[in-house]
matplotlib code that plots the C-alpha trace (Angstrom):
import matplotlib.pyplot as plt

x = [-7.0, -7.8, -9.3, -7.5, -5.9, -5.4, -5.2, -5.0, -6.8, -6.4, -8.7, -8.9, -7.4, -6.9, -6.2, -6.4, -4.9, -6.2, -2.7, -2.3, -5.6, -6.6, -9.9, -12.4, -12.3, -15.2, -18.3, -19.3, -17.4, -19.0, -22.4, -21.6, -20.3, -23.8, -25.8, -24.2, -24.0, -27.8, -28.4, -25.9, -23.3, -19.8, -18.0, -17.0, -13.5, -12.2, -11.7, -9.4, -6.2, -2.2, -0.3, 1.8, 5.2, 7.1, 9.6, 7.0, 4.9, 1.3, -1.8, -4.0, -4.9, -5.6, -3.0, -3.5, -1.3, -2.1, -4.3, -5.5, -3.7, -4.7, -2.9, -3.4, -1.3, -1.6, -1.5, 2.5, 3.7, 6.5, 5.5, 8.4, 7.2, 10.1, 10.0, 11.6, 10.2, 6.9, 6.0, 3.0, 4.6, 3.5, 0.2, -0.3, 0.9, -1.5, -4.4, -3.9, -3.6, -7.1, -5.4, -6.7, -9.3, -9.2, -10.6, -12.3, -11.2, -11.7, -9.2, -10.2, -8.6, -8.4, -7.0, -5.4, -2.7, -0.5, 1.5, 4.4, 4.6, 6.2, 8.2, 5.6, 3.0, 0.3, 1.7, 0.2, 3.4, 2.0, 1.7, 4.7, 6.1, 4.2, 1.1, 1.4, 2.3, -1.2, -3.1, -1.5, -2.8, -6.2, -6.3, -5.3, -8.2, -6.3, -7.0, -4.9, -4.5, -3.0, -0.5, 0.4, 2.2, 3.8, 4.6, 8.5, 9.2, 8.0, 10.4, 13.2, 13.1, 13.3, 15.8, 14.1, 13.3, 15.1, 12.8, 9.3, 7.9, 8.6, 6.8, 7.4, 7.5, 11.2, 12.1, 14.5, 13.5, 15.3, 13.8, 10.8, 11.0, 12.9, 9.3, 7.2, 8.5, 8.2, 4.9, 3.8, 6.0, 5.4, 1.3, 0.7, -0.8, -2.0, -0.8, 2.6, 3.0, 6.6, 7.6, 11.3, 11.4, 13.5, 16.3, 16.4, 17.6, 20.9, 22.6, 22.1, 18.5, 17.5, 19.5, 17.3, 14.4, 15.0, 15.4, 12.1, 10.3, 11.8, 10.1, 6.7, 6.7, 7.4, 4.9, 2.3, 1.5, 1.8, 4.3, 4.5, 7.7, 8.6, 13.0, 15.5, 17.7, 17.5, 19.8, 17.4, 14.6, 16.1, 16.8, 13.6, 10.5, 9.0, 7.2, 7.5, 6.0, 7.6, 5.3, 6.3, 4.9, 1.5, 1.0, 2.4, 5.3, 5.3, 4.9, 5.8, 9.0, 11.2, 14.6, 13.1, 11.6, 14.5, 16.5, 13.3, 13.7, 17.7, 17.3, 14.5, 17.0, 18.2, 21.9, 24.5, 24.6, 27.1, 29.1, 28.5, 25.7, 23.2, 19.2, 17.3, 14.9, 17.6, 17.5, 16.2, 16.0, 17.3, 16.9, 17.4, 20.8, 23.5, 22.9, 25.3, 25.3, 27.6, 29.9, 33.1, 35.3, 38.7, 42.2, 44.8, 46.3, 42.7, 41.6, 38.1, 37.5, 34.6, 36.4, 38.9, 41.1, 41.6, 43.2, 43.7, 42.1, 38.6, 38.9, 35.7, 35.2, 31.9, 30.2, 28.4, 26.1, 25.7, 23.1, 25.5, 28.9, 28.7, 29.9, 32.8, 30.9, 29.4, 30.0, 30.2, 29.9, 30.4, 28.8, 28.9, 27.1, 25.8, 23.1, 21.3, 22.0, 23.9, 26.4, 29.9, 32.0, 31.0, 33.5, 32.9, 35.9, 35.1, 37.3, 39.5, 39.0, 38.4, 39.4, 36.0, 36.7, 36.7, 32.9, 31.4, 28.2, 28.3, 29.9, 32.7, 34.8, 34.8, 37.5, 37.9, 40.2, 39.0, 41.1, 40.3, 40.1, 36.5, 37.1, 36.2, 32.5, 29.9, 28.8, 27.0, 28.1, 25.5, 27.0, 25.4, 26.0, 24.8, 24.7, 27.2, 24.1, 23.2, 20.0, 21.0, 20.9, 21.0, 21.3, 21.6, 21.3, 22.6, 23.9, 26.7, 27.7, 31.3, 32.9, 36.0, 38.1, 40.1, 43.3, 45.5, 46.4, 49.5, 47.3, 48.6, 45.9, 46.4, 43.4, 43.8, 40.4, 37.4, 35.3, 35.1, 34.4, 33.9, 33.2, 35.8, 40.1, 42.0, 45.5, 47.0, 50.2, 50.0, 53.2, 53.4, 55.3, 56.5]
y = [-192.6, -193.6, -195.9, -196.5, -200.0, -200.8, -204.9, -204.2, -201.7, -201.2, -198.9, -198.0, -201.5, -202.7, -205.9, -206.1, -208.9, -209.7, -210.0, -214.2, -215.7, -217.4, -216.6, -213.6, -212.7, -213.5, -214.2, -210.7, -208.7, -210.8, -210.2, -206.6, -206.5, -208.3, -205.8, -203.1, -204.5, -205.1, -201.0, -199.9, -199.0, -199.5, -202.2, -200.5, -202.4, -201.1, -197.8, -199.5, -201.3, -200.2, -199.4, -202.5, -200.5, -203.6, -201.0, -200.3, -201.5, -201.4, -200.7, -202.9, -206.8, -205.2, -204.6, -203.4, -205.3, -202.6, -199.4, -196.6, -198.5, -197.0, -197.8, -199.8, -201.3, -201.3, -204.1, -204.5, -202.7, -204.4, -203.6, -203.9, -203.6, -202.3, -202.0, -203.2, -206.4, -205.9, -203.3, -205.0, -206.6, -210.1, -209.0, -206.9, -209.7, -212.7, -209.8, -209.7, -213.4, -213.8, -216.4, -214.0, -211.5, -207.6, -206.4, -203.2, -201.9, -203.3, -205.0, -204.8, -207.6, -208.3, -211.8, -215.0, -214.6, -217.0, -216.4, -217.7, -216.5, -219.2, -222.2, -225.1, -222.8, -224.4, -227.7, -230.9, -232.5, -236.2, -235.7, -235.9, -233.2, -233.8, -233.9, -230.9, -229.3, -230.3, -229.5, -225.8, -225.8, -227.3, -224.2, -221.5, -222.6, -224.5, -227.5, -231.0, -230.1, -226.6, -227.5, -230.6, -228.5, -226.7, -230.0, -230.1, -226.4, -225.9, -229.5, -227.9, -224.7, -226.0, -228.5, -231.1, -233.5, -236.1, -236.1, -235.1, -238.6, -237.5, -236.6, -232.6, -233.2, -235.2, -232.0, -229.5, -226.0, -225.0, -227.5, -226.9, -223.3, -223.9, -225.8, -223.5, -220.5, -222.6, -223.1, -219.9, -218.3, -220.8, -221.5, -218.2, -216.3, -212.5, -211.2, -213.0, -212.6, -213.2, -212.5, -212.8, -216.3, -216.3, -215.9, -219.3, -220.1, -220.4, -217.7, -219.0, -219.7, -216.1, -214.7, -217.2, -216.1, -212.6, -213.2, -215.0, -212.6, -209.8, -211.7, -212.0, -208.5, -208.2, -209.8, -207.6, -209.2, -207.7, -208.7, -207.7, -208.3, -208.2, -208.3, -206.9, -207.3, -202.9, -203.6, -206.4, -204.4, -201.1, -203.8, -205.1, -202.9, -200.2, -198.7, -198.8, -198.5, -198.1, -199.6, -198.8, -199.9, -200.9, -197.7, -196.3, -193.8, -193.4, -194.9, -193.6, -194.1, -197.2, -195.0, -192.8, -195.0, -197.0, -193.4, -192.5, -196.0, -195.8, -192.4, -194.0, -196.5, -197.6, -196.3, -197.0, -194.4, -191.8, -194.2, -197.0, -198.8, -200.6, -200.0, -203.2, -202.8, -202.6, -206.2, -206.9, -211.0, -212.3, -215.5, -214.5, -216.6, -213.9, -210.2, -207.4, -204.6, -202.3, -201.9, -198.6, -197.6, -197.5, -197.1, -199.6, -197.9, -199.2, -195.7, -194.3, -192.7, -190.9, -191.2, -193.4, -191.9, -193.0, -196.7, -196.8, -200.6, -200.5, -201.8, -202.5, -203.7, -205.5, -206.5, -210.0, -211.2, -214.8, -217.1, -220.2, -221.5, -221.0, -223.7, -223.7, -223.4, -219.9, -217.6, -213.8, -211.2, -208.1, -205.9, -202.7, -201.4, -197.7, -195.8, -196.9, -200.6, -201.5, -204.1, -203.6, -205.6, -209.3, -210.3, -213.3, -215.2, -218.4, -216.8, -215.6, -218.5, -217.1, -218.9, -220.0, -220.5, -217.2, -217.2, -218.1, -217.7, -214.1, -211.0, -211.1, -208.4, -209.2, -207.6, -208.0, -205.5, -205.0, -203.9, -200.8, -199.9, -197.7, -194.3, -191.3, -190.7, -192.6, -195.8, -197.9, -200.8, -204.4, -207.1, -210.5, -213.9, -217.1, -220.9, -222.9, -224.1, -220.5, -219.9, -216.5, -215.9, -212.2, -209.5, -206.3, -203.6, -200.6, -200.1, -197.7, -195.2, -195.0, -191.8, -192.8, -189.4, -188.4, -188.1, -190.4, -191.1, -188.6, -186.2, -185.8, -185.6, -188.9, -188.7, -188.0, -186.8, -184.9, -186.9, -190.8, -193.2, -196.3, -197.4, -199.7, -199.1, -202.7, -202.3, -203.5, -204.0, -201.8, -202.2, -200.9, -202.8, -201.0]
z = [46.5, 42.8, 41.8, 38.5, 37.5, 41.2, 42.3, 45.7, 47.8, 51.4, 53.4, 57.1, 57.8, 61.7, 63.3, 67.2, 69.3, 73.0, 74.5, 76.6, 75.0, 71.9, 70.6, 70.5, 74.5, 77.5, 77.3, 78.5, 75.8, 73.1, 74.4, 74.7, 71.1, 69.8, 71.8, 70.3, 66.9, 67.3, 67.8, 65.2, 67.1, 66.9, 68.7, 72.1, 72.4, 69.1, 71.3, 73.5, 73.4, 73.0, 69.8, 69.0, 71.0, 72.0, 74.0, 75.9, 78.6, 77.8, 80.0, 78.0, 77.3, 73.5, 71.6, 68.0, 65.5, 62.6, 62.6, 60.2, 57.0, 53.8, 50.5, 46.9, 44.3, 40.7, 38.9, 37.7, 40.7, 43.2, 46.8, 48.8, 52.7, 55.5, 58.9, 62.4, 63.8, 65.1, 63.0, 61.2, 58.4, 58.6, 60.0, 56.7, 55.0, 56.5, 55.9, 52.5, 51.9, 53.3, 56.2, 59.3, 58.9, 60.0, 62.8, 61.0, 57.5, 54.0, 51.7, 47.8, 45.7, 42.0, 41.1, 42.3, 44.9, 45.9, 49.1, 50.2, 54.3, 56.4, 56.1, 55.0, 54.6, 52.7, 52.6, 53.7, 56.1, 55.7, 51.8, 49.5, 47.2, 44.0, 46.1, 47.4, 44.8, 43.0, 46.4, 46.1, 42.2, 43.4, 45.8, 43.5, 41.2, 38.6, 37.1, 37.3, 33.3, 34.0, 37.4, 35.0, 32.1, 35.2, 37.2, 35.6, 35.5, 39.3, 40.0, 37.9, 39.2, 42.8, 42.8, 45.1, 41.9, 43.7, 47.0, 44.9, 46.7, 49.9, 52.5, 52.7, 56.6, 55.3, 54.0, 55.4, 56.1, 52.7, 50.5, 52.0, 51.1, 47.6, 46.8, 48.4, 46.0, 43.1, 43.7, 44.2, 41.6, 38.8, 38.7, 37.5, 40.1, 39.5, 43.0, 44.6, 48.5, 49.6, 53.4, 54.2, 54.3, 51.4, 53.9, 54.7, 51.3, 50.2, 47.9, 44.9, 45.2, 46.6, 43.6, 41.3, 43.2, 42.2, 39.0, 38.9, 40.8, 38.0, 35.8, 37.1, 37.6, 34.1, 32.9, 34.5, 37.6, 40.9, 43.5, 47.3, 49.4, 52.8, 53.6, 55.8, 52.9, 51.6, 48.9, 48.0, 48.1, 46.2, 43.4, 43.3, 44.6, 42.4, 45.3, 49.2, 52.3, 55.8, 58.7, 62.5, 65.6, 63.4, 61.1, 58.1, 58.6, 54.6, 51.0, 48.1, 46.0, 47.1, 47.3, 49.3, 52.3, 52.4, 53.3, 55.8, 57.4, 58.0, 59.4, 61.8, 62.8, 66.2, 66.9, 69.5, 72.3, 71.9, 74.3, 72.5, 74.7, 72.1, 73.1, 74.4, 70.8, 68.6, 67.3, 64.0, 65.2, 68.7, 70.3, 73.9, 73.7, 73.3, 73.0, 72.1, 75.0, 73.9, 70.3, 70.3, 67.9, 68.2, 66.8, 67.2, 70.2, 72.0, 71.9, 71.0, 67.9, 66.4, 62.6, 61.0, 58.8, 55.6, 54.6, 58.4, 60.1, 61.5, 64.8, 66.7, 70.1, 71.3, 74.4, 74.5, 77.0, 76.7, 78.8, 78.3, 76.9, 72.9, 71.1, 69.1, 65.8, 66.5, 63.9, 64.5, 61.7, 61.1, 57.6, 56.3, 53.7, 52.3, 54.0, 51.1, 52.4, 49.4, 51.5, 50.5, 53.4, 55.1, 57.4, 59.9, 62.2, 59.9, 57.8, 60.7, 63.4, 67.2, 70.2, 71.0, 74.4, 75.2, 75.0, 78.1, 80.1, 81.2, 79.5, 76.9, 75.1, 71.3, 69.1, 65.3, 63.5, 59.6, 56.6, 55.3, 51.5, 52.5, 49.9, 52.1, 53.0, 55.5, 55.9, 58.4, 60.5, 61.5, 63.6, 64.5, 66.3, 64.3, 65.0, 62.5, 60.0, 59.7, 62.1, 63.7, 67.5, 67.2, 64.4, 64.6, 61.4, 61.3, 64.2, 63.9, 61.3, 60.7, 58.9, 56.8, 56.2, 53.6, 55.5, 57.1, 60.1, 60.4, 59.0, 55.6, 52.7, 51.1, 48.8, 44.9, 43.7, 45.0, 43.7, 44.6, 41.4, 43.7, 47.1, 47.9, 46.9, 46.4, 45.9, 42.0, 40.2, 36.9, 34.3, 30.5, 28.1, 24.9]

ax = plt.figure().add_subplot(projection="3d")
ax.plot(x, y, z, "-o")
ax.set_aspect("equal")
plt.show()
């Protein structure tokens, strides 16, 4: 790797957990690990341990976390970092923000960073907003002068102006983050870390936080960002890098390792049984066994031809009664993960009751304006304030066909100049 212009630079990088213990390990392994360290050898239990495979069941007490990362980032660049849960991403991400330290590996750093990784991270609970706000300043090296000229864009930008002398441990999880970003976004640092916890903010504010991170990057500092948002990412990032099960599967241009990491993805069985692993976030409340496609005679389909409904049916195991509030959802988007169709039963109420403790058949029959080509299909299960019991991306490609259902080509051009048909009224008046 170069050496040019480069903020960041990651070499030979591991982190190794001891799997149902907090610290270093026994007594014996440390004083093994100082005898060897005393003769110049390497430390013996860095040869041991399982890839981080949570499919899998391992044979070791050491798991590594991450292993064999190598990569840098230039200063200006936008990092954005994909992968299923449990790849690394977080790890990589509390590496680089100095909070835990590696295992074996060097990170090179040039400049402040400011990261923004969890909900509250870095704040004091027992200290108010405006308190905190000069703690984080205090932290990032600045003085009370420079967080000062700062103080009303960071409030402004955040919306919380009204609770600033509140406690943060008042706030809610979204004011908490809404603060947390402004923080980190607004007192200047030269590296901003950002892990998906933007999701816990409301539309409005991710789309402002875009915009802000845009922004920074434009103004020569570096940004890395970690979402299961693709479209998000493909919007944002410069440059990507794909992590899986604690290594890099590839970095390079961000286009391309968002099509590598869709074509990695977990799919529904041919018969429509969804893999134990598949879930990007789950709870361990509900969980979706199986998802089939189907006409509206109830029969399977492989293809739906074209402007005919998208009906899905869905298995859901539930460990109790769901409340009447739970909100199911259904997305489809372009292998590319632009997302073109949201559909929930909010908008469509379901008879609730029909969700019990045990398995239940889930329909939900969808409009379809899809033009002709492919797409792919995520479903999830959320509590009524938003926190999600189970989601799962990407699930299913569906192939819309440019004929309909009786057969008859029904499609004007060989070329598509949209994604999505809506029906209009057209008139002329002379």
């Amino acid at each position: 790797m170069s050496n040019n212009n480069f903020v960041i630079k990651v070499e030979n990088l591991g982190k190794q957990y001891r799997l149902g213990q907090v610290g270093t390990g026994t007594i014996s392994h440390d004083l093994n690990r100082v005898w060897h360290k005393i003769r110049g050898k390497e430390d013996p239990y860095l040869k041991v341990g399982d890839v981080n495979d949570r499919s899998a069941k391992g044979g070791s007490d050491l798991v590594w976390a991450l292993k064999n990362i190598n990569f840098e980032v230039k200063q200006g660049e936008v990092l954005g970092i994909i992968g299923k849960n449990g790849a690394g991403k977080s790890t990589l991400l509390k590496l680089l923000s100095q909070i835990t330290a590696p295992t074996i590996g060097d990170i090179k750093i040039k400049g402040r960073i400011a990261a923004l990784l969890e909900v509250g991270t870095g704040f004091h609970p027992e200290l108010s907003g405006r308190e905190n706000v000069f703690l984080n300043g205090a932290i990032l090296g600045m003085s009370k002068q420079e967080i000062r000229s700062k103080f009303d864009e960071i409030v402004d930008f955040s919306g919380v102006e009204k609770y600033i002398d509140t406690p943060v441990k008042r706030y809610s999880s979204g004011m908490m983050v809404r603060l947390g970003f402004a923080v980190a976004a607004h007192l200047e640092p030269e590296i901003l870390i950002v892990d998906e916890v933007l999701a816990v903010g409301d539309a409005e504010f991710q789309d402002k936080c875009i915009g802000k991170m845009k922004n920074v990057s434009s103004q020569g500092r570096t940004i890395l960002f970690v979402s299961h948002n693709l479209a998000t990412m493909k919007a944002l990032c410069t440059k990507g890098l794909l992590l899986e099960k604690g290594g890099v599967v590839c970095e390079g241009k961000m286009n391309e390792v968002i099509e590598r990491y869709i074509a990695n993805v977990i799919k529904a069985s041919q018969e429509g049984n969804i893999p134990e692993n598949a879930s990007v976030c789950n709870t361990g409340i509900a969980k979706f066994k199986r998802i089939n496609l189907k006409d509206t005679k109830g029969s399977l389909i492989s293809d739906i031809p074209y402007l005919s409904p998208i009906v899905l049916e869905m298995e859901l195991l539930s460990t109790m009664n769901l409340p009447e509030n739970t909100l199911l959802d259904v997305r489809i988007s372009t292998l590319d993960g632009i997302e073109l169709v949201h559909t929930m039963n909010k908008y469509n109420p379901l008879d609730q009751s029909q969700i019990n403790k045990g398995s239940n058949i889930i329909r939900c029959e969808i409009e379809n304006y899809l033009q002709p080509g492919k797409y792919s299909l995520s479903i999830g299960i959320h509590q009524n304030e938003g926190a999600t019991i189970e989601f799962v991306q990407n699930i299913m490609d569906i192939n819309v066909l440019n004929i309909t259902s009786d057969d008859k080509k029904d499609y004007l051009f060989d070329f598509r100049l949209a994604y999505v048909r809506f029906n209009s009224k057209w008139s002329v008046k002379n």
